[in-house]
N, C-alpha and C positions, 0 to 999 in steps of 0.2 A: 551587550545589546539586548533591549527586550525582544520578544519575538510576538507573532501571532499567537491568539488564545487555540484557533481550530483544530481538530483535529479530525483523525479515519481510520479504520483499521483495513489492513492490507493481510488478506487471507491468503497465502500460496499454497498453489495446487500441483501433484504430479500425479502420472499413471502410472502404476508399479508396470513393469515387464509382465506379459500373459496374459493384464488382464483390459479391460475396456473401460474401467470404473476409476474417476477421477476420487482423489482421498488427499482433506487437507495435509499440508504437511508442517505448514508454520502460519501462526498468528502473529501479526507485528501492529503493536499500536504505532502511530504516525501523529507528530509534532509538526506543525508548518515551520518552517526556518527563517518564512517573513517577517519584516518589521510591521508592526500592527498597522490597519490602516490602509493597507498594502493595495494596490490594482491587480486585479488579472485572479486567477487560480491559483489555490496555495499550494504549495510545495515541501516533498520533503526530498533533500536534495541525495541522500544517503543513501536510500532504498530508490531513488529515479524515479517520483511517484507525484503528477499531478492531479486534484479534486476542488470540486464546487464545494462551498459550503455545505453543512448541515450533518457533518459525520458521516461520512458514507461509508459502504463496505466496499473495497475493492478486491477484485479475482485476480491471481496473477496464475498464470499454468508456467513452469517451467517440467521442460523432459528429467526425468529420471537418468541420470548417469553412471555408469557398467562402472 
């Protein structure tokens, strides 16, 4: 199946333990899963991650885990 051309990248973010200071911790480029052509906001269905066109940079925070 072809897919959409679009793409985003998806920056995740955590707080180490002690401190107050958010620090990337993974860069993920993002592929829309759509078929071109597509309605609505693309999607990549793996990382759970919807966006508007034009490459966006998206934030994601997860907690740090012990």
């Amino acid at each position: 199946m072809e897919r959409c051309s679009e793409t985003a990248v998806l920056i995740v973010t955590l707080t180490p333990a002690g401190t107050a200071t958010n620090v990337a911790r993974r860069r993920i480029e993002l592929d829309c899963d759509l078929a071109p052509g597509h309605a609505g906001p693309h999607r990549n269905a793996k990382h759970r991650v919807e966006w508007e066109s034009g490459r966006p940079l998206i934030l994601r925070h997860e907690d740090e885990v012990p």
